[in-house]
N, C-alpha and C positions, 0 to 999 in steps of 0.2 A: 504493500500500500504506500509505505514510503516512498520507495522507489517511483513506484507510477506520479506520488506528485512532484516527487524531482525532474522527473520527466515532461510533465508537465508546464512545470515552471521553466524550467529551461526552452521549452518549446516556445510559450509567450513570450517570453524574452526576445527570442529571434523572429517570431510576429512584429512584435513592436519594432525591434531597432529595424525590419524592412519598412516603417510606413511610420520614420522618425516624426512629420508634420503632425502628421495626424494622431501619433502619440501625446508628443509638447500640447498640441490643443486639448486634450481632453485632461491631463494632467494641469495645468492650468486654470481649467476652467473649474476640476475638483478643488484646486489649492484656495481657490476665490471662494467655494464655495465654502469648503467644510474649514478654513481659517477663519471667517467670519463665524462661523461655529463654535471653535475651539477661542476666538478672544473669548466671545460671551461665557462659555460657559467657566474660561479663568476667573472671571467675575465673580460667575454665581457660585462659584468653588469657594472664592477667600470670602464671599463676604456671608454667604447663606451656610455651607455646608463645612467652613473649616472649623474646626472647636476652639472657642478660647484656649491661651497660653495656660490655663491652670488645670489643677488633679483634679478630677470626678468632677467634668463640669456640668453632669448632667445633674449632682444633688446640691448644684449654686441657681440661687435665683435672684433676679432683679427685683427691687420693692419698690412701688410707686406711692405718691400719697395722692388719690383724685382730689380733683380739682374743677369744678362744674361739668362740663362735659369732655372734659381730658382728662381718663384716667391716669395717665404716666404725668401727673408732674412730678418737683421736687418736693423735696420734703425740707421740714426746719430741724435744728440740736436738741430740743425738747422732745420732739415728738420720736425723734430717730434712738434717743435715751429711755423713753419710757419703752417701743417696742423693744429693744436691745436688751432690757432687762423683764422682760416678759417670762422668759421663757418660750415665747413660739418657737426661736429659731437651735437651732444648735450655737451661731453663731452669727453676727452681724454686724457690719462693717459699712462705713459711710465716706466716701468720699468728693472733692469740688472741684472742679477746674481752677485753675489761677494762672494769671500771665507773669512772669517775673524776668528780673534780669540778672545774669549769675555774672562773679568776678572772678575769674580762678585766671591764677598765673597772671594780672595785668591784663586781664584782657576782658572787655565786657559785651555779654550776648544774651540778645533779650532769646527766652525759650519757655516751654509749655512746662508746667506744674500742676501737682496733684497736691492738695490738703486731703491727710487721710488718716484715718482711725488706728489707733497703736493696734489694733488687732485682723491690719486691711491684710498684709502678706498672709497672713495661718489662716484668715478665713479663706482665703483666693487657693491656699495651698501650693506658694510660689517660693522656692529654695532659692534665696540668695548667695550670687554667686561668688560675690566676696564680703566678708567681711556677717553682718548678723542682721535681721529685721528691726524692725518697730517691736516694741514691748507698749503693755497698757502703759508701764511708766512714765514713757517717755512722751506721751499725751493727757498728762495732768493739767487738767483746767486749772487754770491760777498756776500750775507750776511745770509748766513747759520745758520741757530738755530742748536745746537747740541742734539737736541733731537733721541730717539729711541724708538719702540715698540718691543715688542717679543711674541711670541707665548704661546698660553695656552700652549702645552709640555714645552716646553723651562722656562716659569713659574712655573711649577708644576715641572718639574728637575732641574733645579738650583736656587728657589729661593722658594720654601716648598711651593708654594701657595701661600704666603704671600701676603693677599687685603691689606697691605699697601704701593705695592711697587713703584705705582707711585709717583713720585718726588726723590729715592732716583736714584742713578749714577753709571754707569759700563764703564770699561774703554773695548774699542772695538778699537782692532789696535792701541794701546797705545792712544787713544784719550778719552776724559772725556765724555759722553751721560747721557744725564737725560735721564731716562722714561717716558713716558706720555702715557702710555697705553699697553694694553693686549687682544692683540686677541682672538676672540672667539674658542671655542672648535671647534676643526678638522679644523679650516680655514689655512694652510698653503702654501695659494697663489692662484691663480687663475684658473690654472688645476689640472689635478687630480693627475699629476705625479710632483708637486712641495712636497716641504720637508723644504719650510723656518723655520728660527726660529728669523731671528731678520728683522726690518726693518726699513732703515735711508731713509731720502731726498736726492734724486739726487744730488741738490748743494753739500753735503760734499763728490761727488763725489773722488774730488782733492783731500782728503785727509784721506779717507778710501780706496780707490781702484784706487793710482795713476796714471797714464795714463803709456803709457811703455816710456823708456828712448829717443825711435826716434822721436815719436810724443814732445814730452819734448824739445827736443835739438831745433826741427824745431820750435817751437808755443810757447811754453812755457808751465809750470805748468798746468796752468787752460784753455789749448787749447780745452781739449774734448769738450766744449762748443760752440766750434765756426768753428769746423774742419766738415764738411761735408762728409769728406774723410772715417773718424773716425764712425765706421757704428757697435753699440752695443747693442742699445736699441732694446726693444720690446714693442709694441704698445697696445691697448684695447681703444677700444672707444663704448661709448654708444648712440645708437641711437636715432637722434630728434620722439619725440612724431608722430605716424603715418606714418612718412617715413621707407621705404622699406630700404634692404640694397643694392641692385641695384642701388636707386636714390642716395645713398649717398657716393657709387661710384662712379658714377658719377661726382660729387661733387668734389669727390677727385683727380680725373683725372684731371679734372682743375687745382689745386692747380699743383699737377704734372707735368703738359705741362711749366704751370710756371715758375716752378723752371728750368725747363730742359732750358728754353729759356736765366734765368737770369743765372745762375750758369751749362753750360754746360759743363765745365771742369768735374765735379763731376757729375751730374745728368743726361747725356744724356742716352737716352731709360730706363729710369727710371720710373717706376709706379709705385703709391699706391695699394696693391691687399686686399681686406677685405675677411674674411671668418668666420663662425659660431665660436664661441671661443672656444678656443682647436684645432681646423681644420687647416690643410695647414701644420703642423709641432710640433713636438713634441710625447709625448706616444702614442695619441688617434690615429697618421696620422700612425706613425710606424708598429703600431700593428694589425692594424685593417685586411691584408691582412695573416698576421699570426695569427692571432686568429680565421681568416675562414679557411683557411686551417687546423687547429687541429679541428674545430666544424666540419668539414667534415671527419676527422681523425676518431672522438669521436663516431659519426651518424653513422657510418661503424662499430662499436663496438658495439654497442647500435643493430641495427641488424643484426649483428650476433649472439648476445646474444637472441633477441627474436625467431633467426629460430632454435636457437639451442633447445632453450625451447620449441618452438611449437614442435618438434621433439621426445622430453622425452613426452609431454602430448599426443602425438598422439599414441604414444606406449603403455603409462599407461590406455588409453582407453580400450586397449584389455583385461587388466588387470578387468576392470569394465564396460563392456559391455553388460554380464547377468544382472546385476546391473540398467542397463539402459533400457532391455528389459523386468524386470520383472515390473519397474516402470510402463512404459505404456503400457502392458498390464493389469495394476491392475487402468487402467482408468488418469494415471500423461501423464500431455498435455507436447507437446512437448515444445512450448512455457514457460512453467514452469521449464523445464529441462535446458533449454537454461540458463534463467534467472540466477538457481541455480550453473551451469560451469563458467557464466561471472563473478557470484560472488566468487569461487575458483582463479580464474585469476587474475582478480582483486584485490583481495585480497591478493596475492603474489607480485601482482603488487606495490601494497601501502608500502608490508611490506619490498620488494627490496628499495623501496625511501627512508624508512626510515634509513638501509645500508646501500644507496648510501651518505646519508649527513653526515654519519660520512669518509664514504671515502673520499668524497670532501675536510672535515674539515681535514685528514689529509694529506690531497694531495699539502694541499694552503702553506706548507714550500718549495716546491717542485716547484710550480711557482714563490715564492721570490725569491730563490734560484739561478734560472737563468737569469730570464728577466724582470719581475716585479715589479717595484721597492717597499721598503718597505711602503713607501708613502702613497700607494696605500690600499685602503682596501678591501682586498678579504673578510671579512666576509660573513655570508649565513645571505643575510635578508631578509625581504616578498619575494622580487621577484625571489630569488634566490629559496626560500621555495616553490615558486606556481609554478615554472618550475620544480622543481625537483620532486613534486606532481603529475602533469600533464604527466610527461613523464613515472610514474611509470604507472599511470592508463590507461595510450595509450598503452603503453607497456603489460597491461594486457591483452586489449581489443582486438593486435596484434595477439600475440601468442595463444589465446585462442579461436580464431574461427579457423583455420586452423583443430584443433578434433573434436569440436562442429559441423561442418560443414560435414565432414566427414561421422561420427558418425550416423547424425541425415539423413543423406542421402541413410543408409543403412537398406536392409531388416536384422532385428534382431530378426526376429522368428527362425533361426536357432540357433540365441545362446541360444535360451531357452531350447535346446537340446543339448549344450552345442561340435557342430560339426564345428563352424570356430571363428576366431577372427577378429577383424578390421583389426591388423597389419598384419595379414598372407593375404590380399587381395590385387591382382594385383595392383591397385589403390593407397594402403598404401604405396606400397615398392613404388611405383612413387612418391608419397610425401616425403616419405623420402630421395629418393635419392637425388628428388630437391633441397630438404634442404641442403641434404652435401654439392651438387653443388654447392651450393650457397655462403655457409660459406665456401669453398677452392678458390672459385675466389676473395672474399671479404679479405680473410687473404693475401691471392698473392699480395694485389691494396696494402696494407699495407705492407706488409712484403719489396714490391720493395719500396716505397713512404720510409722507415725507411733507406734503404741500400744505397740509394741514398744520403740520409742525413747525416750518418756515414763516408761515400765517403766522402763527402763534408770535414768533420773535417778531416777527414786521409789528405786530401790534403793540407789543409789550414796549420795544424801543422807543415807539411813537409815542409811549403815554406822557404826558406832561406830569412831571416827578414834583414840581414844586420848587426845585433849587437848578442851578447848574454844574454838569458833570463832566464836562468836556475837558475843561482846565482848571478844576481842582484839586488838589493835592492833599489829601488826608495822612496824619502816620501820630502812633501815639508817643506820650510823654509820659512815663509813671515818675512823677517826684516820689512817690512812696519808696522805692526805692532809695532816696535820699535823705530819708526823715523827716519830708516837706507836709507834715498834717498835724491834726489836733492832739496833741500829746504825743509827737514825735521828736526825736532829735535835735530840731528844726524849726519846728512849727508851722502854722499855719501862717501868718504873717510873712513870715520869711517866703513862704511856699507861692504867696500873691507877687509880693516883688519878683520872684523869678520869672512868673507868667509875664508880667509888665516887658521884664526885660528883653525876655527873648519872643516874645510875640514883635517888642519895638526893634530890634535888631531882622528881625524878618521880613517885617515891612519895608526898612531901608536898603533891599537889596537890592540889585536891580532883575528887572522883568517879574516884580510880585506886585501886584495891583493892588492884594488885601491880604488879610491875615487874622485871624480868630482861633479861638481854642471852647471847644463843647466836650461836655461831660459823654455825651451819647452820637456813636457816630450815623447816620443816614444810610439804612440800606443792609446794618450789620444783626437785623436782629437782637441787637442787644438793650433795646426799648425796656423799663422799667415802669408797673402800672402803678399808682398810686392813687390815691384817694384825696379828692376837694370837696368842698362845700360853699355855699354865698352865706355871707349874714343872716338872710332873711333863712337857713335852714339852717342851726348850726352843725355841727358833727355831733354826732353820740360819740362815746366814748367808744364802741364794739366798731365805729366804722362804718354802720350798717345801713347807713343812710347818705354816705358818700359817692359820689360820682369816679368810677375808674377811668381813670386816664392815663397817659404819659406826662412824663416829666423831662424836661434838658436843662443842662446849666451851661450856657454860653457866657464868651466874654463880648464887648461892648459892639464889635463889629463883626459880628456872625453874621448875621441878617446881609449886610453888606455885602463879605465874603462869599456867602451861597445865590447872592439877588437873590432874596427873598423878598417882595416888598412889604412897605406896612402898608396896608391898606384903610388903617385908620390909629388916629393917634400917634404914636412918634414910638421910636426906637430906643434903647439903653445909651444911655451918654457918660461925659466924665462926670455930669454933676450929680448920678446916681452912685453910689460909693457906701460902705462900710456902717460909716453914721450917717447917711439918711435914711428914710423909710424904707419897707421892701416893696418894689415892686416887680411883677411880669409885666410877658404879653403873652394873649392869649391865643391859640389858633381861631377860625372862624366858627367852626363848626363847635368850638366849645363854649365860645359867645351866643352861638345862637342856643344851646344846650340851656346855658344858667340863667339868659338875659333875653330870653325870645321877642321880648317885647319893647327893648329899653336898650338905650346904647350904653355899651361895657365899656367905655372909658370912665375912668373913676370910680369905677364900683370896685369892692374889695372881694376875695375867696381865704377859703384855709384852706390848709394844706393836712399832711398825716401830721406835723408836730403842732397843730392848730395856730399857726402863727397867722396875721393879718397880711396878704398881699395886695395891693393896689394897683391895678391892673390902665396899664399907661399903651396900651400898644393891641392891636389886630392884626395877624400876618395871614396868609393864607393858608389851607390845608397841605402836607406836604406828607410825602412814601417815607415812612420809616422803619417800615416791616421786610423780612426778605422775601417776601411774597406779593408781587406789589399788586397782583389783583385785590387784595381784599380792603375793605373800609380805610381810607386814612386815618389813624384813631385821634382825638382829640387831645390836645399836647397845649401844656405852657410851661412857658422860657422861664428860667429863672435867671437873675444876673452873677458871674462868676463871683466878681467883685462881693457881693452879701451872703455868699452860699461855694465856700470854698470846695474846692474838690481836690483831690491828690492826684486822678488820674484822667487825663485828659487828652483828646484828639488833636494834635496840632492842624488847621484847617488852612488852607495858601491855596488862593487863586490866581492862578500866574496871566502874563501877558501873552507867551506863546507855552513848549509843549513844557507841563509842569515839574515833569522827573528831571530835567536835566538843572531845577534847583537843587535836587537833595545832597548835593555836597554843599552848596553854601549853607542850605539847611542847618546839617549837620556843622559846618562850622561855626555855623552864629551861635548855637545851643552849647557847644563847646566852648566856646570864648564866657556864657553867663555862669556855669557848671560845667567842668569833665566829664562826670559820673554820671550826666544825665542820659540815657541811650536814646535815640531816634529811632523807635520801633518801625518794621512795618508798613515804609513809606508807598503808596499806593495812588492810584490814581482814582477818582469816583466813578472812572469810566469804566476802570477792571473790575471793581467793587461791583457795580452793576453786571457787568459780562459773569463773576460768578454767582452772583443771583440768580441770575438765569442759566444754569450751566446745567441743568437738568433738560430745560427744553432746548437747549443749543446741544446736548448729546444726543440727545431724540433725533433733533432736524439732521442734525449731521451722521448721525450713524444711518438712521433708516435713509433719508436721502441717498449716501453711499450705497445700500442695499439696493436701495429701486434703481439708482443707476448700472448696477454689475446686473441685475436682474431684465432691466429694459434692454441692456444692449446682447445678452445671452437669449432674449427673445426675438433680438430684432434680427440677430445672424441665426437664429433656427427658422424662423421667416425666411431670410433671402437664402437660406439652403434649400429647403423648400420649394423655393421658387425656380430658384437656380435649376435644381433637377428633375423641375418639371417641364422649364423650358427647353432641357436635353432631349426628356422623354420624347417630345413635342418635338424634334428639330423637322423630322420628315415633313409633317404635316402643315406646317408653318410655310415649310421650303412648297407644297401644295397651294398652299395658299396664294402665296404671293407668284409661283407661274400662272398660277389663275385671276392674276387679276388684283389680289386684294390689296388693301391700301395697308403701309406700314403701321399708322396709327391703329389699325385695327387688331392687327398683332397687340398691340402693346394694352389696347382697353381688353384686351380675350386673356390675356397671362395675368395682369395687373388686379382683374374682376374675382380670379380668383384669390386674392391675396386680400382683396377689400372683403372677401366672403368670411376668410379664418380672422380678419381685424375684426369685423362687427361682431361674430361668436365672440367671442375673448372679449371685448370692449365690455359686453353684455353681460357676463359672463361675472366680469372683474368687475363691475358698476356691483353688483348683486353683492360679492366678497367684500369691496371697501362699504355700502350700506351697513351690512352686517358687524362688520371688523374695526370700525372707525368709533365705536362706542368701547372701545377697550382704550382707547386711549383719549376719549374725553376728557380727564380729570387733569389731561398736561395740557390744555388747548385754554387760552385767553381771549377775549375778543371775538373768535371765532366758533361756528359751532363744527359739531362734529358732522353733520349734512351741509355743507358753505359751497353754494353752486358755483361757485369761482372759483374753486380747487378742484372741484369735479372736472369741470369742463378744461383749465387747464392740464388738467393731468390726461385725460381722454386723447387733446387736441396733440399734445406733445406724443404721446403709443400711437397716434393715428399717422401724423406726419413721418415720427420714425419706420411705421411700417409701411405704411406707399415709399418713403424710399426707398425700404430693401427688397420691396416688390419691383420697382418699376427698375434696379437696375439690370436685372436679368431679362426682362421685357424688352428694354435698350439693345442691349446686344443679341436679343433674337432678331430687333427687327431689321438687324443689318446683317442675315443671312444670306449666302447666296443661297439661292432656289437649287441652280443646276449642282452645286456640291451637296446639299441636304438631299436630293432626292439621289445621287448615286451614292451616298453612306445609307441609304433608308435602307 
């Protein structure tokens, strides 16, 4: 049996390399197909189906605390303390994001942080790889250890690998941290889409990642501790030995009803929600519905590429037909014949997968690119190798009985007299047509499914944002890091003059038009809701009668810097300052909220620390959300100047292209401060572009598809045609001794080819109807039936098919007669 497949193989082998074209094409057109395969399903490898970096991650779950109708929010210290000591869990462990900037060796680099619970590593079951974990000790409230771990990268980049670096010290946020340890390789954090590189104890929460100024003013420094309101953390609990996560939901609903009973101010209709870790929120929940929609994208690629190639094989049959009838009449079973074609197929099959993995390998810049975070690792490993294997040899097995079947189904005593061919039989030209049919409705589900998604960007681009994004230049400034806040090093005081300074050193430089610093940057999701009231309703004390909104703290020429305008009342000036009154401005939409009937200049609001603001200013609605379809939410300005902040967006609107300030940038911030780092300098334009980089990998990948898909359609058309106008050549060459006109030729070949476009057009209309509601939920402005995507997607398969129709009709109509009828 062996033997006979060595045999066999070797026999395809020498098939192929006599009829090397027409191998490279079909190989080719597999490596397009089944590489666009093998990216996606890189994808859905790391982000769906690889397991967290930690032991038994099947008895870790994620805890959410609901929140109206979001169950996955965060949770607060109080609420994360009473479940922790519950009992539900075996084990549970809370940790926050924080941005920081570390000092090690003279050199400063702003990088990603975790505040996390002394008991995060043993809950996660993560062996550190130098040096020892977090102990509860060393996350004592009120008495914090200043220890730190960092990541193998983060080791191996800033500190040479060095095994002797625990015990020595880096200053993180101008604060002193010994190290005690070094993460194991590829561990950076508990999903798949984290990217940490350092990680403190919760308790030095206070003073690595300040709390903001209102919570401060109201509670104090070290309120995050005790504020329930204060809702940051994110949860991971590991389950008791043999219980379910159901019972231990349960469990936790208890604790829940609890709290709701003793603390209903904060926690009424509040639950605990548990789900598989990584589940409920984050890469794996986001992605998971777009990375079925491109695997269904890709599968629609993948055959079309096999009907195109059953198509060429079932042509090249006729080609090697005598071939096949002088075999079994010289006594070769059919069965053996078979064998021998599955293994040309096949063998095509394997050697497209092996094309498709370097397609993949260079397709995976192309998913960073957009949506994927770098984090992530798309490499191709087993599982990525055994699917991509799998789908070549299916792929082989596909497209290679459609001729075999054919073929083996035909009387072939006549080609041993060498009087018909497969492909000239009634039969054949129906298979081929199907085929085109096929791959023109399949390129149409595509072609609208891309246009819809393009739509989507055209509109989203267009929408009027409220600010300018062209030539602004955002990038942050953390004085926290320098001791610049209320009970820092530093202070607060000191922490305003450096604002003054280096915003006024910014302005003086040449080609910045403006310059401003905001609390909350535009567009980053990172909006805070808070709670106001007017006079005439005060606040209760639970809240519960407040207006949610947003909140910003800007300095005096924000408004300016973004042209924002005011459209009523006047904007923050010098004469607004420290010791005078407080005042905002309000958005529109939250003028007409508190004051529907009455102009909101002069009127006053409070805020969460009930303070009296006087409202001097009306600017318009503007996108603060990364989602910019939904509601603009109602937003007022606070001024920098009465409402300090530590950490802030540096804002520069340049004259021409913005980035080519960020060296003077950086040196005007250098010259007020060394130590102060230039985070993250960006443009609002890129800002924007990854806002929408979900529907920019949609437009762009399925686009890509419908294109390798339309044009794999359009040359199984002009094959089609092409060998029909062969078939035809006698009869043509008939024609035209008789008389007929060349244009007639060409509407007689062409008619057929407008016969398989309208099947397929019709065909494809029906699919994209169907199929176009799957991806409604990425579509803006647009709907998912938008008769201007139809019709252009239609017009464009209609045009590309009359050309690949009409070019073989071309050069039939310039046959001669008298050479056509002596080849007849």
């Amino acid at each position: 049996m062996l033997s006979d497949l060595g045999r066999d193989v070797r026999h395809a082998l020498r098939v192929l390399l006599r009829a090397p074209t027409f191998a490279a094409t079909v190989i080719a057109t597999l490596s397009l197909g089944i590489g666009a395969n093998a990216l996606i399903f890189s994808a859905v490898d790391a982000v769906l189906f690889r397991d967290a970096p930690v032991s038994d991650p099947d008895t870790i779950v994620s805890v959410y605390t609901s929140s109206g109708n979001n169950p996955h929010s965060n949770s607060s210290y109080p609420d994360y303390f009473d479940l922790r000591d519950s009992g539900a869990f075996a084990s549970l462990a809370a940790y926050t994001s924080i941005s920081a900037t570390i000092d090690a060796n003279g050199r400063l680099e702003p990088i990603a942080g975790e505040l996390v619970s002394g008991n995060y590593f043993d809950v996660l079951g993560v062996r550190i790889a130098i040096g020892r974990a977090f102990t509860p000790d060393d996350d004592r409230i009120g008495e914090p250890v200043r220890v730190a771990i960092v990541s193998h990268a983060l080791w191996r980049r800033m500190f040479n690998a060095d095994p002797a670096l625990v015990g020595r010290t880096i200053r993180l946020n101008s604060n002193v941290y010994t190290l005690v340890g070094v993460a194991p390789q590829g561990f950076a954090g508990p999903l798949v889409d984290a990217a940490t590189d350092v990680w403190v104890p919760t308790a030095l929460q206070p003073e690595v990642d300040p709390p903001s100024a209102a919570v401060r003013r109201a509670r104090g420094h070290s309120a995050i501790f005790d504020v329930r309101r204060s809702r940051g953390l994110r949860m991971i609990g590991r389950l008791p030995d043999g219980a379910s996560m159901d019972q231990v939901a349960a469990k936790a609903d208890v604790v829940a009803r609890r709290l709701e009973t003793a603390y209903p101010d904060t926690n009424r209709s509040r639950r605990f929600t548990l789900a598989p870790l990584g589940e409920g929120r984050g890469l794996r929940s986001e992605m998971r519905p777009l990375l079925r929609q491109l695997g269904a994208a890709v599968s629609m690629v993948l055959l079309v590429a096999c009907v195109n190639i059953a198509s060429l094989l079932l042509t090249r049959a006729a080609a090697r037909e005598r071939e096949i009838a002088v075999r079994i009449a010289i006594g070769a079973g059919r069965a053996r014949l078979v064998r021998q074609w599955l293994a040309e197929s096949m063998l095509l099959g394997l050697l497209g997968s092996i094309g498709a993995l370097i397609v993949a390998a260079l397709g995976t810049p192309l998913l960073h690119a957009f949506v994927i975070p770098e984090a992530v690792d798309l490499s191709l490993n087993m599982r990525v190798l055994a699917f991509t294997l799998a789908v070549g040899v299916g792929s082989g097995l596909v497209f290679g009985l459609a001729p075999i079947a054919h073929a083996l189904r035909r009387n072939l005593n006549p080609a041993l007299q060498e009087r018909s061919s497969i492909a000239s039989t009634p039969r054949a030209a129906w298979i081929h047509g199907a085929f085109v049919v096929l791959q023109i409705a399949m390129s149409l589900v595509l072609l609208v499914g891309a246009g819809l998604l393009v739509r989507t960007l055209e509109k989203a681009y267009s929408v009027d944002l409220g600010y300018e994004i062209d030539r602004t230049l955002i990038a942050s400034l953390n004085l926290e890091a320098r001791g610049y806040f209320e009970g820092g090093s530093r202070g607060a005081d000191a922490g305003l003059a450096v604002y003054e300074q280096i915003l006024s050193r910014v302005e003086a430089l040449p080609g910045v038009a403006a310059a401003s610093a905001a609390r909350m940057t535009v567009l980053s999701g990172g909006a805070r809701s808070t709670g106001v009231s007017t006079d005439g309703r005060p606040m209760r004390p639970d809240g519960s009668n407040s207006l949610g909104v947003r909140a910003n703290v800007v300095s005096h020429r924000y408004f300016e810097t973004m042209r924002i305008p005011i459209v009523q009342g006047r904007g923050f000036d010098r004469s607004d300052g420290p010791a005078t009154p407080l005042v905002t401005i309000v958005s529109k939409s939250l003028a007409d909220r508190l004051w529907p009937h009455d102009d909101a200049i002069g009127k006053t609001l409070r805020d969460e620390s009930t303070r009296q603001l006087i409202v001097i200013g009306v600017v318009p609605d503007t996108v603060y959300t990364t989602t910019i379809e939904r509601d603009r939410p109602p937003t007022y300005y606070l001024l920098l100047a009465q409402n300090y902040e530590s950490g802030v967006a540096l804002h520069v609107r340049a004259a021409g292209n913005p980035l080519s300030l960020v060296p003077a940038i950086r040196e005007a911030v250098r010259q007020v401060d060394g130590e102060i780092a230039v985070e993250r300098p960006q443009r609002l334009r890129d800002l924007m572009d990854r806002t929408l980089s979900k529907q920019r990998m949609m437009a762009s990948l399925v686009g890509l598809f419908g294109a390798v898909a339309l044009m794999l359609a359009v040359l199984g058309l002009y094959g089609v045609m092409a060998h029909a106008a062969a078939q035809r050549r006698a009869e043509i060459g008939i024609r035209l001794a008789m008389g007929a006109q060349p244009r007639s030729i060409v509407t007689l070949l062409v008619g057929q080819g407008v016969r398989f476009l309208l099947i397929g057009v019709a065909l494809g209309l029906t699919g994209a109807l169907l199929g176009t509601r799957y991806v409604e939920s990425q579509l803006f402005g647009v709907t998912a039936t938008d008769p201007l995507t139809f019709v252009i997607g239609c017009a464009v398969l209609v045009v590309a098919g009359l050309t690949a129709s009409a070019i073989p009709a071309l050069r039939a109509m310039r046959v001669d007669p008298a050479v056509a009828l002596r080849r007849a």
